[in-house]
C-alpha positions as CSV (number, residue, x, y, z in Angstrom):
1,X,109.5,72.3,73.6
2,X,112.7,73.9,72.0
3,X,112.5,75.0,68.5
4,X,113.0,72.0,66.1
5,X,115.8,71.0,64.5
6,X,114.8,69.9,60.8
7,X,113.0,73.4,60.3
8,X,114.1,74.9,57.4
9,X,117.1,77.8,57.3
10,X,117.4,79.4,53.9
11,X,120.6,79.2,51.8
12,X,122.0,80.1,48.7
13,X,125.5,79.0,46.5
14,X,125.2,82.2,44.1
15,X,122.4,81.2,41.6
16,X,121.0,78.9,43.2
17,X,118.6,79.3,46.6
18,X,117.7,76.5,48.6
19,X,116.8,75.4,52.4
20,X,118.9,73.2,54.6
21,X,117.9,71.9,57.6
22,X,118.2,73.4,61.3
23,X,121.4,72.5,63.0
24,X,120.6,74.1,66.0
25,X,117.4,73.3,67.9
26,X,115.7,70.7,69.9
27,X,117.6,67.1,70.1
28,X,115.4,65.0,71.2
29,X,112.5,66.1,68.1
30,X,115.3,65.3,65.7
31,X,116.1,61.6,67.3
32,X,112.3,61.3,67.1
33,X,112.1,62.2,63.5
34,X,115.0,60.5,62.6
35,X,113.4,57.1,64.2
36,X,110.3,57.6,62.2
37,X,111.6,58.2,58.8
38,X,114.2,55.1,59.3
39,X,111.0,52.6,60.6
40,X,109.1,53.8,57.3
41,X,111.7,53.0,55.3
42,X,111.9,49.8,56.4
43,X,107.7,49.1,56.6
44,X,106.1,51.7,54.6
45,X,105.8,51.2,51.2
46,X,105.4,54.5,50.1
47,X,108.3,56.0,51.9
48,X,110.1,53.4,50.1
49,X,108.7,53.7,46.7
50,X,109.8,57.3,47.3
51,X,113.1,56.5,48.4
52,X,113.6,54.3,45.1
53,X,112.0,57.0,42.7
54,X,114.5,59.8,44.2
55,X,117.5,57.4,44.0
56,X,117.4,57.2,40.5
57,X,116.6,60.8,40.1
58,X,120.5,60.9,41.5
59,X,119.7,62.4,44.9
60,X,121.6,61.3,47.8
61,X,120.6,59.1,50.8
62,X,121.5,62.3,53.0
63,X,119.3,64.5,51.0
64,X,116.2,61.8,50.9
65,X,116.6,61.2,54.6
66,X,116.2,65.1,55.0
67,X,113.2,65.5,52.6
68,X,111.5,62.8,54.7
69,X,112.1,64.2,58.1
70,X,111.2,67.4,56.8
71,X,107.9,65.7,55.4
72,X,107.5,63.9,58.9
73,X,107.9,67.4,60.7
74,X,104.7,68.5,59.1
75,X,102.6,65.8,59.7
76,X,103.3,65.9,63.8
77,X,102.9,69.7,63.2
78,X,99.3,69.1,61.9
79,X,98.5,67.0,64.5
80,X,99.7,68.7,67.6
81,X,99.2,72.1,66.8
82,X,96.3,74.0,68.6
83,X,92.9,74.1,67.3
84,X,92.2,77.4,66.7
85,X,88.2,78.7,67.8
C-alpha cells in the first residue's frame, strides 16, 4: 500500500507552526477514511459530541473532518501494524 494521504506534512505561517494533511499519497486510504469519519458522524455519538464541542470552539467543518480522519488513521494504524516479537 502507497503512503497515506491524511499523514501529517508540517507547516508554518511565520509564528505560528502547524500540520496539514498529505495531499499526495494513497487515494483509495483517503476515500476509506473519509467514509468512516462521515458514517460516525452520522451514528456515533462521540464523533458527534465532538463535532458539536469543536463547532462552537469556532473551528471549521474542513478542519473537524481533518482532525477526525487524522484520528481514524491511527486507529487502523494500531490495528494493522505488525506485531513486533
Amino acid at each position: 500500500m502507497g503512503q497515506w494521504r491524511v499523514s501529517p506534512v508540517e507547516r508554518s505561517s511565520g509564528s505560528r507552526q502547524y500540520r496539514r494533511l498529505n495531499r499526495g499519497g494513497d487515494r483509495q486510504a483517503n476515500a476509506a477514511l473519509h467514509r468512516v469519519v462521515q458514517t460516525r458522524l452520522r451514528v456515533d455519538p462521540r464523533t458527534q459530541d465532538y463535532y458539536e464541542r469543536r463547532s462552537k470552539e469556532g473551528r471549521t467543518r474542513r478542519g473537524i473532518v481533518r482532525s477526525l480522519k487524522r484520528y481514524a488513521a491511527r486507529e487502523v494504524f494500531h490495528l494493522v501494524r505488525p506485531v513486533q516479537s
